[in-house]
C-alpha positions as CSV (number, residue, x, y, z in Angstrom):
1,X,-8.4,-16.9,-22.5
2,X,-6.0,-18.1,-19.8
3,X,-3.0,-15.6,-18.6
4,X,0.7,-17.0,-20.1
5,X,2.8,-18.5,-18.0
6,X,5.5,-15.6,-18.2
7,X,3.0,-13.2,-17.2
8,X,1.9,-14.5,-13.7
9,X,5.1,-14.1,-12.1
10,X,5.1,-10.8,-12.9
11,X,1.5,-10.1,-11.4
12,X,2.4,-11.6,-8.2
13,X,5.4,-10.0,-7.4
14,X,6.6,-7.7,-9.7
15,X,3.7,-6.0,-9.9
16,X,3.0,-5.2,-6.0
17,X,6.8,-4.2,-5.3
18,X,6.3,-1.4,-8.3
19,X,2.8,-0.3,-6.3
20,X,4.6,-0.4,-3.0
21,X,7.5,1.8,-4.5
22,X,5.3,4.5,-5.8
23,X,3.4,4.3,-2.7
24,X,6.1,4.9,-0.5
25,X,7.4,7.5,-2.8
26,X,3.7,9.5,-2.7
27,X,3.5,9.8,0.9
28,X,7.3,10.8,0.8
29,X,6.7,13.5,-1.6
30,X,3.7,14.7,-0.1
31,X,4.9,14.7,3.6
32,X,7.7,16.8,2.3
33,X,5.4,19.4,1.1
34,X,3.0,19.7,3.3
35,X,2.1,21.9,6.3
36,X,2.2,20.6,10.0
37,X,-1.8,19.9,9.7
38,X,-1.3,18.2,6.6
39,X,1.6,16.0,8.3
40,X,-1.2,15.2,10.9
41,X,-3.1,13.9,8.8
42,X,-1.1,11.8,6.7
43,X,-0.2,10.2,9.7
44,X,-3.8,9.9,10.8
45,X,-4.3,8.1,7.8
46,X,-1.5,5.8,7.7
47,X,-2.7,4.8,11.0
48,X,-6.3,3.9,9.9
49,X,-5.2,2.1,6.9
50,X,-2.7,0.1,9.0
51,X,-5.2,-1.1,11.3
52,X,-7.8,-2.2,8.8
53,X,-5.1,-3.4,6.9
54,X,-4.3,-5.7,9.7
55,X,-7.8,-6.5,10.7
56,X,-8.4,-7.5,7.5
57,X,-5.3,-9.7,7.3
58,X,-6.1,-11.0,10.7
59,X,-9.9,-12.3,9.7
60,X,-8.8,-13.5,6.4
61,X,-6.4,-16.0,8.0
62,X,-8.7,-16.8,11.2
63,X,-11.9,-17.3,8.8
């Protein structure tokens, strides 16, 4: 059963802006309410995601 045409568009960018939005508004709502540890850590992993995030990105394109 293949996917309609009218649906793809939507999975391949409509559908990772909506994830990014809630995303951004998670950490934004839980930075707000969180203690200076909890800020700390947040950031810690922000960091950690970014960097495998970009590693990944980085052997994907070179492999």
């Amino acid at each position: 059963m293949s996917i309609p045409i009218i649906y793809k568009p939507m999975i391949k960018f409509v559908l990772p802006i909506i994830v990014f939005i809630t995303a951004v508004y998670g950490i934004s709502y839980f930075w707000t309410n969180s203690s200076s540890k909890g800020k700390k850590m947040i950031a810690l992993g922000l960091i950690i995601g970014l960097i495998v995030g970009l590693s990944l990105t980085t052997y994907l394109i070179f492999d």
